[in-house]
C-alpha positions as CSV (number, residue, x, y, z in Angstrom):
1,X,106.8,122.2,142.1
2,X,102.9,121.2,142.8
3,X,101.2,119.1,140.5
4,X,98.8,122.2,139.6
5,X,102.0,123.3,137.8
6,X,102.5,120.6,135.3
7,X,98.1,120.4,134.7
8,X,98.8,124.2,133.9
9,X,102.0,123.0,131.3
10,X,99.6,120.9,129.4
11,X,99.2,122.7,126.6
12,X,98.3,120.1,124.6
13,X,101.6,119.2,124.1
14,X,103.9,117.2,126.5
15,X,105.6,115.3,124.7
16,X,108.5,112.1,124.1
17,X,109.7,109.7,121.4
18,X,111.7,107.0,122.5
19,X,113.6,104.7,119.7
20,X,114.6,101.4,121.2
21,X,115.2,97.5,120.9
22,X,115.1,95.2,123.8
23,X,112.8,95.1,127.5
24,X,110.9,93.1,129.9
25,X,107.4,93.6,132.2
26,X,106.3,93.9,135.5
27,X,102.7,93.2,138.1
28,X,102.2,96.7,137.9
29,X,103.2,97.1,133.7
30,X,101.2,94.5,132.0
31,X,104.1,92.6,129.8
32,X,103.1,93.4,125.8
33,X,101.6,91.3,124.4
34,X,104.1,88.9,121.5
35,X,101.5,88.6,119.3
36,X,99.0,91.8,118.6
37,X,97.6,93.3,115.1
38,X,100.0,95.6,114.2
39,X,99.6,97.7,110.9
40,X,101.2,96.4,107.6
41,X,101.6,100.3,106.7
42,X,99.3,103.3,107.7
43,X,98.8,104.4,111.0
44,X,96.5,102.1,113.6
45,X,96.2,102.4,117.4
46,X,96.3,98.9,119.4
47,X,96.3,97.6,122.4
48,X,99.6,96.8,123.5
49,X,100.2,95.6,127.6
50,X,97.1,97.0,128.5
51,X,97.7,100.2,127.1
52,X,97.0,102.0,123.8
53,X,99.8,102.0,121.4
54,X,99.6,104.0,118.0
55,X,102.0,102.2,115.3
56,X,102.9,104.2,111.9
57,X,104.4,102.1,109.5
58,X,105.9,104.1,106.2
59,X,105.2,102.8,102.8
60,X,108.6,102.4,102.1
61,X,108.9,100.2,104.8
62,X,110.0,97.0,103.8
63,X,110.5,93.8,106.1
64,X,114.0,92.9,103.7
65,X,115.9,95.9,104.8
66,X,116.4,97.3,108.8
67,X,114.1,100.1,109.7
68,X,115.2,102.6,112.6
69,X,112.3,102.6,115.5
70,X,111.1,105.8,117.4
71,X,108.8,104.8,120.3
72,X,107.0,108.4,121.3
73,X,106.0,108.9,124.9
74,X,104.1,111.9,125.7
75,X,104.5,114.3,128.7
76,X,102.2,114.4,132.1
77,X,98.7,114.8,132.0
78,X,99.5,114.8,128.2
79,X,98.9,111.7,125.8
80,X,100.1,110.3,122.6
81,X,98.2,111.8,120.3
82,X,99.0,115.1,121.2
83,X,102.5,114.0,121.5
84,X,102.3,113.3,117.4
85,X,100.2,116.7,116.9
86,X,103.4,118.8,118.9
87,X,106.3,116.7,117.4
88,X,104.9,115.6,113.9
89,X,106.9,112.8,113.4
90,X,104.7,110.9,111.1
91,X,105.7,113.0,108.0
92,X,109.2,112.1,108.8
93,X,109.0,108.5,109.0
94,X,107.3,108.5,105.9
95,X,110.3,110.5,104.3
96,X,112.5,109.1,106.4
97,X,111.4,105.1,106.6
98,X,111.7,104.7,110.4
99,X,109.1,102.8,112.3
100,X,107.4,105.3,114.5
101,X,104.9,104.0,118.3
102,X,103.9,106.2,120.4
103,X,102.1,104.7,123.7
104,X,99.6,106.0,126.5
105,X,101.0,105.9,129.5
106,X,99.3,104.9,132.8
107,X,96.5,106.9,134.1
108,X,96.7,108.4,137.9
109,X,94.1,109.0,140.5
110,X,93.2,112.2,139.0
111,X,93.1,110.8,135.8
112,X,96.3,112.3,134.6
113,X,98.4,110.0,132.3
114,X,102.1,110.0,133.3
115,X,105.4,107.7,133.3
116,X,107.2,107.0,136.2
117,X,110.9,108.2,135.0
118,X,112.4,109.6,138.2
119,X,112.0,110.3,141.9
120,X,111.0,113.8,140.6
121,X,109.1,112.9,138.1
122,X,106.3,111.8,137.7
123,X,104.6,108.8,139.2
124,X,103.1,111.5,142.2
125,X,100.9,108.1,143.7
126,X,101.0,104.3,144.5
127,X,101.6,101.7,143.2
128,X,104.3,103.1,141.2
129,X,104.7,101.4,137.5
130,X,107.7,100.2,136.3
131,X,107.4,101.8,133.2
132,X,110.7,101.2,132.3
133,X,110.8,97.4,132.3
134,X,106.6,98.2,130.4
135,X,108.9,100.3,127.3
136,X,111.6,97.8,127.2
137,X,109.0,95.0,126.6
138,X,107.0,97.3,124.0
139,X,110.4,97.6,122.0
140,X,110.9,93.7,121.8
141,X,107.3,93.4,120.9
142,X,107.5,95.8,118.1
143,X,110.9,94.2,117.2
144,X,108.9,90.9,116.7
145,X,106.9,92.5,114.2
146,X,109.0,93.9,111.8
147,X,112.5,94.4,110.9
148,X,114.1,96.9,112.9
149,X,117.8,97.7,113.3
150,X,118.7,97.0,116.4
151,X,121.7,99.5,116.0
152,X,119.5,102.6,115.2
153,X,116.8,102.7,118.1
154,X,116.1,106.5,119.8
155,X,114.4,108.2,121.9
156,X,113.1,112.0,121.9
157,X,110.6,113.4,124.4
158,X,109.0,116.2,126.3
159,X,108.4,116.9,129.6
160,X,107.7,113.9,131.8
161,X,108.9,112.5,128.4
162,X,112.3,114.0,128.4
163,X,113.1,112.6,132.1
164,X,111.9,108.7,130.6
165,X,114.1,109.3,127.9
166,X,116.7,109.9,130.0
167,X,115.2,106.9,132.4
168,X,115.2,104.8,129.6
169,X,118.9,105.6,128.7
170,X,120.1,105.0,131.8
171,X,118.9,101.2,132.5
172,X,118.4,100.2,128.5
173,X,121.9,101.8,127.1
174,X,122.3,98.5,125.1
175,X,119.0,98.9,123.7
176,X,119.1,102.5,123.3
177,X,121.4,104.3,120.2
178,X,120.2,108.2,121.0
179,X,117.8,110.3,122.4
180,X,116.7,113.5,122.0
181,X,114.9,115.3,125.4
182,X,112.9,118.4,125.8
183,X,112.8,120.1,128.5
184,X,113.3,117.2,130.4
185,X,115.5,116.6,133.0
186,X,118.2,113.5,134.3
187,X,117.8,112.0,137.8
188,X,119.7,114.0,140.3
189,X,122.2,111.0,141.7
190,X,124.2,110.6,139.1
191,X,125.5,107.5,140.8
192,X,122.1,105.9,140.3
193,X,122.4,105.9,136.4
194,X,124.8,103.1,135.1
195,X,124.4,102.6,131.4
196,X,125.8,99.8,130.0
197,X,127.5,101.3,127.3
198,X,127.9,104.8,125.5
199,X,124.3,106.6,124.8
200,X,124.2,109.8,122.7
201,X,122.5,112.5,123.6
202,X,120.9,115.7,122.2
203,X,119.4,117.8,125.4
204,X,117.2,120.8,124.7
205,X,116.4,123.1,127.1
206,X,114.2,126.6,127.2
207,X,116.0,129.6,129.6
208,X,112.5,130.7,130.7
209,X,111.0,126.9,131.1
210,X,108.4,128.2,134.1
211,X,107.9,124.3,135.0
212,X,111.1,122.4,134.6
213,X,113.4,125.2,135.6
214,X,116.9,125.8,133.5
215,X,118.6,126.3,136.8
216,X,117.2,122.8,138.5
217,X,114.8,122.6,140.8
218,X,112.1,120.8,143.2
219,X,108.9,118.8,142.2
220,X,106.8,118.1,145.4
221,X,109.8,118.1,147.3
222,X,112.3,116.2,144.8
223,X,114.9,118.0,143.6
224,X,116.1,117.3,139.9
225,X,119.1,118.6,137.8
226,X,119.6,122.1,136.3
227,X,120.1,121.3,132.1
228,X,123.5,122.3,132.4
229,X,124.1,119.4,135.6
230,X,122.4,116.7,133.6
231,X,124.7,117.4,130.5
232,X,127.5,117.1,132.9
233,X,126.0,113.8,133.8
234,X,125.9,112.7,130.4
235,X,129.9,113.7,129.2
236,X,130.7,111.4,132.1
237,X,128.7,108.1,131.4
238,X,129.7,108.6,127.8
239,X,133.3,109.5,128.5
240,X,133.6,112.8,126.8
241,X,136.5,115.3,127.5
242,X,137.1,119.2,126.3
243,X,135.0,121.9,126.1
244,X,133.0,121.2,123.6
245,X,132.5,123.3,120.3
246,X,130.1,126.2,119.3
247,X,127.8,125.6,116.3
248,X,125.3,127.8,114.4
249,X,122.4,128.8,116.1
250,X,119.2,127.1,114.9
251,X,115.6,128.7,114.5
252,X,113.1,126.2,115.5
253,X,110.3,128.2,117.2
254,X,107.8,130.7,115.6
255,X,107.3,133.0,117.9
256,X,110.8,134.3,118.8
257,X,113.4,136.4,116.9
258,X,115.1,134.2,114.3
259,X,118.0,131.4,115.1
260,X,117.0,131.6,118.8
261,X,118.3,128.4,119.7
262,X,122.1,128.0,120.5
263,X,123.5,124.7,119.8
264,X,126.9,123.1,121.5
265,X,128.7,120.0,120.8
266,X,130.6,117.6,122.6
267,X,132.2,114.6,120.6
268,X,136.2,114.6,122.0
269,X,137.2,111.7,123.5
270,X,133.7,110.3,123.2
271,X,133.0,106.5,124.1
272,X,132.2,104.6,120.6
273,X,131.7,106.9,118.9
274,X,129.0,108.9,120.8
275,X,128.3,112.7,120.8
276,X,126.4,114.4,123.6
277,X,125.0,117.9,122.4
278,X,123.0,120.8,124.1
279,X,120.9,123.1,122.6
280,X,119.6,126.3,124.4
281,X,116.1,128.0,123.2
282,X,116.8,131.0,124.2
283,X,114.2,132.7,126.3
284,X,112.3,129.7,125.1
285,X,108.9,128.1,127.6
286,X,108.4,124.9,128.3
287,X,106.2,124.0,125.7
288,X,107.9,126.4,123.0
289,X,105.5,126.9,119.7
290,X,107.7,124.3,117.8
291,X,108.1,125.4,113.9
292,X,108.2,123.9,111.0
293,X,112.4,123.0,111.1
294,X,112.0,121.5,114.9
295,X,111.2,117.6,113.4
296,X,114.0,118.0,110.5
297,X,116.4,118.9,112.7
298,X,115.8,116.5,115.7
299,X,115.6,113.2,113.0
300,X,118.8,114.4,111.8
301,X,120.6,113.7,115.0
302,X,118.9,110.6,115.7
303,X,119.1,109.1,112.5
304,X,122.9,110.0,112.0
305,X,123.6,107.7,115.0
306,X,124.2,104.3,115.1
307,X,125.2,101.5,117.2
308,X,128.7,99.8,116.8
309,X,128.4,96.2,115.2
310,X,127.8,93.4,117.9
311,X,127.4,90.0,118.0
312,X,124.9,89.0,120.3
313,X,123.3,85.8,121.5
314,X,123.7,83.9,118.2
315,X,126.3,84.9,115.6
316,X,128.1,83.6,112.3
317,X,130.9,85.3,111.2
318,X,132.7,84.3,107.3
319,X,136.1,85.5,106.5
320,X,136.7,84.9,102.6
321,X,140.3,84.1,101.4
322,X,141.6,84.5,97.9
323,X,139.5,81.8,96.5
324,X,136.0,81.3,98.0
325,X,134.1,81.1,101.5
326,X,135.4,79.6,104.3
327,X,133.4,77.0,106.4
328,X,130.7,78.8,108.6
329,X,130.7,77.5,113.0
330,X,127.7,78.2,114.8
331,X,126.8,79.1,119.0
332,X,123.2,79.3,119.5
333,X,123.0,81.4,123.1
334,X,124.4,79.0,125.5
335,X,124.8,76.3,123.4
336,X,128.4,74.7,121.8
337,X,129.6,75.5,119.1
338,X,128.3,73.3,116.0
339,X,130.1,70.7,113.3
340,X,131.0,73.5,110.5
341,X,128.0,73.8,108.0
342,X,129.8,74.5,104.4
343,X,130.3,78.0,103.4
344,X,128.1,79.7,100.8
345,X,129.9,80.3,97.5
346,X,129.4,84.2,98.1
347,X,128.0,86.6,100.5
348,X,123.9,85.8,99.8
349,X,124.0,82.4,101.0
350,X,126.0,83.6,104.6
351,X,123.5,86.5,104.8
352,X,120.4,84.1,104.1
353,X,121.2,81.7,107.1
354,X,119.7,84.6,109.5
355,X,122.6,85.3,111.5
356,X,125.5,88.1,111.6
357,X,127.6,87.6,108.3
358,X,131.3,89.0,107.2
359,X,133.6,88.9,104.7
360,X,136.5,90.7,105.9
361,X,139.2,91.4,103.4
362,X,140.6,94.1,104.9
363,X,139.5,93.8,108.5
364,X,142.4,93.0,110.0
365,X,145.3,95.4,109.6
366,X,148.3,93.4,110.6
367,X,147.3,90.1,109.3
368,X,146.3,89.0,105.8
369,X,143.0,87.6,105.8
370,X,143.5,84.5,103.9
371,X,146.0,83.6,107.2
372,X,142.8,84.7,109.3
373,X,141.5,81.4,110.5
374,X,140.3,81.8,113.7
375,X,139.0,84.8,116.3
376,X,137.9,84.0,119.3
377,X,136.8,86.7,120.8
378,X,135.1,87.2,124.5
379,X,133.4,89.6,126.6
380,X,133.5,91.3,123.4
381,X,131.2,95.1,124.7
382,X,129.8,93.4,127.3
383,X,128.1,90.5,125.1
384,X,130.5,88.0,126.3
385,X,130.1,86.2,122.9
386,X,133.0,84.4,121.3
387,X,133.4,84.3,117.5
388,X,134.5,82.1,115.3
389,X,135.9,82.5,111.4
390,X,137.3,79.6,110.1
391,X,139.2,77.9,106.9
392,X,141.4,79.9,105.8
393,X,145.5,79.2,105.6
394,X,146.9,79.6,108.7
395,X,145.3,80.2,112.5
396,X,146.3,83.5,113.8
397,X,145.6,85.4,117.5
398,X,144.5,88.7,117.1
399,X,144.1,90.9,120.4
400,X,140.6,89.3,121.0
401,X,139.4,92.2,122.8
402,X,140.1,94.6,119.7
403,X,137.9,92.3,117.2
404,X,134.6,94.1,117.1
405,X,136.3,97.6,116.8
406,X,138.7,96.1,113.9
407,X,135.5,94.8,112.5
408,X,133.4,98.1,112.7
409,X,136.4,99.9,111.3
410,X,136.3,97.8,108.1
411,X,132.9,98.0,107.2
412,X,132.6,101.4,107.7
413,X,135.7,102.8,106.0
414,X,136.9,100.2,103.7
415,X,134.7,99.9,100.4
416,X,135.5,96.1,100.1
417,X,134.2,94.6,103.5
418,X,130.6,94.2,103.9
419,X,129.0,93.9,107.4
420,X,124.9,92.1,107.8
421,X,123.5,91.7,110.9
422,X,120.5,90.1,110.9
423,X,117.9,91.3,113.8
């Protein structure tokens, strides 16, 4: 498809939001800066890398608790402010609390502003960014700034936006908990995308999108996926099985006949806990005339995903017995382990030394935790971080590699075990 195509698609709207947590820089994607003025609350626009960056910060916002991030990214020849005016996610981080960016991406030849997601799509002139490794960096420079969750990071986009999300997805998985794309498209090897770990996935597509085409198709000479392929794409890196499941059909644009959008789910046999769904806007353009219940819905499936628990580079991990706090070991990334430090006499003291805290009561099925004196665990998803939970009566061996999902299931379904990760 020419590039006169996507000028035409404009429409003051191409659009993408991407929520994320780690990344790095490049020659040709000035590395964010570690230190700029971000915004206490409000909304301010900064330079960030060498590009604009508008930050909103909610008023509930507060730097004790986690905050979700969404990173917006807008479509080609688009920017970010009319990414905010099409989406409208400002009034949802303020009801919502999530962090919300949105950056400019970098500017062409012909003065079109663009990312560089895919061979399709749509860096169309040299040098080529590396916008990917410029987003990841953005993320970890927002992440200095305030509290974020490092388990609730997402992406949504447009356009040019929707293939970044995707981009993004692909070589950030561990950074990345969900993204939501719009009439975007994945890269057409699927052997070229190799996310770390499980990414979930809400991909919306229009039927009658005139400029990324529901069937797939070619821009200057690329070919890219049809919505239906890169769905297919996505079941496999995330492991899904079955056929998925009908739900009710959503009305999200104004100017076609009520609950126009179909909606399908896939969640069976889905890696940790991922989902991967498709929605279809029936007869739907590619810049459909969003309504009022299109931001609702979309920060409903972002915000209802969340990373498993992981220890990363530095980690502390209690285990109480029938009496009081254990000892507490500590790794700094790479280091040895450390003489034990004396355990805090309940839960505030653990939490208040900055690092991952537990106190597992129930964690561990098969064993009674007051026996539970040590877990070492390694490679555990990927992070390759052992963990250690001492004093307790006797030392165990649990199946190392089950730890973190043992963990995860006892904080989330068992009323007595609490679970802090500090970011």
């Amino acid at each position: 498809m020419a590039r006169t195509r996507w000028r035409a698609a404009r429409a003051a709207v191409s659009a993408a939001a991407v929520m994320a947590t780690l990344a790095c820089g490049s020659p040709a994607s000035p590395r964010p800066s570690s230190s700029p003025a971000m915004p206490a609350t409000g909304t301010s626009t900064i330079e960030i890398g060498g590009r604009q960056v508008t930050v909103h910060i909610p008023e509930s916002y507060d730097p004790a608790r986690p905050a979700p991030l969404v990173v917006g990214l807008h479509g080609y020849t688009s920017n970010a402010a009319e990414l905010e005016s099409y989406l409208r996610l400002t009034p949802e981080s303020d009801k919502r609390g999530f962090v919300y960016a949105y950056p400019d991406g970098t500017t062409d030849q012909q003065g079109h502003r663009f990312w560089n997601a895919t061979d399709a799509c749509c860096s169309f002139f040299t040098p080529k960014p590396d916008d990917s490794r410029y987003l990841s960096d953005l993320i970890t420079t927002i992440q200095g700034a305030y509290r974020i969750d490092h388990a609730r990071v997402y992406l949504i986009g447009h356009s040019n936006g929707g293939f970044m999300a995707f981009r993004m997805a692909c070589d950030h998985a561990g950074q990345v908990t969900a993204i939501v794309t719009l009439n975007g498209a994945d890269g057409n090897d699927a052997a070229r995308c190799r996310p770390s770990e499980p990414v979930s996935v809400l991909a919306i597509h229009s039927s009658a999108d005139e400029t990324v085409a529901f069937g797939g198709g070619v821009i200057n000479g690329v070919a890219y996926p049809s919505a239906a392929t890169t769905v297919t794409h996505w079941l496999g890196y995330d492991h899904c099985g079955g056929a998925g499941r009908g739900a009710p059909s959503l009305d999200l644009v104004t100017d076609l006949p009520a609950a126009e959008t179909s909606v399908r789910t896939y969640e069976q046999g889905c890696a940790a806990g991922s989902t991967v769904q498709a929605w279809t806007i029936n007869a739907g353009t590619h810049v459909p005339r969003l309504g009022p219940a299109f931001a609702p819905a979309v920060t409903d499936f972002l915000l209802a995903r969340a990373k498993a628990a992981r220890w990363r580079r530095s980690a502390a991990v209690v285990v109480r017995d029938d009496h009081a706090f254990g000892h507490r070991h500590e790794r700094r990334g790479g280091g040895q382990w450390s003489s034990p430090v004396a355990g805090s006499a309940g839960a505030a003291g653990a939490v208040a030394a900055g690092h991952m805290s537990c106190w597992l009561p129930a964690a561990f099925p098969s064993t009674p935790p007051c026996q539970a004196t040590r877990l070492l665990g390694e490679h555990i998803h990927g992070v390759g971080e052992p963990v250690v939970a001492v004093d307790a009566d006797e030392e165990v061996a649990p199946d190392v590699g089950n730890v973190l999902d043992l963990v995860h299931q006892g904080v989330t379904r068992n009323a007595d075990v609490a679970l802090h990760i500090a970011s």
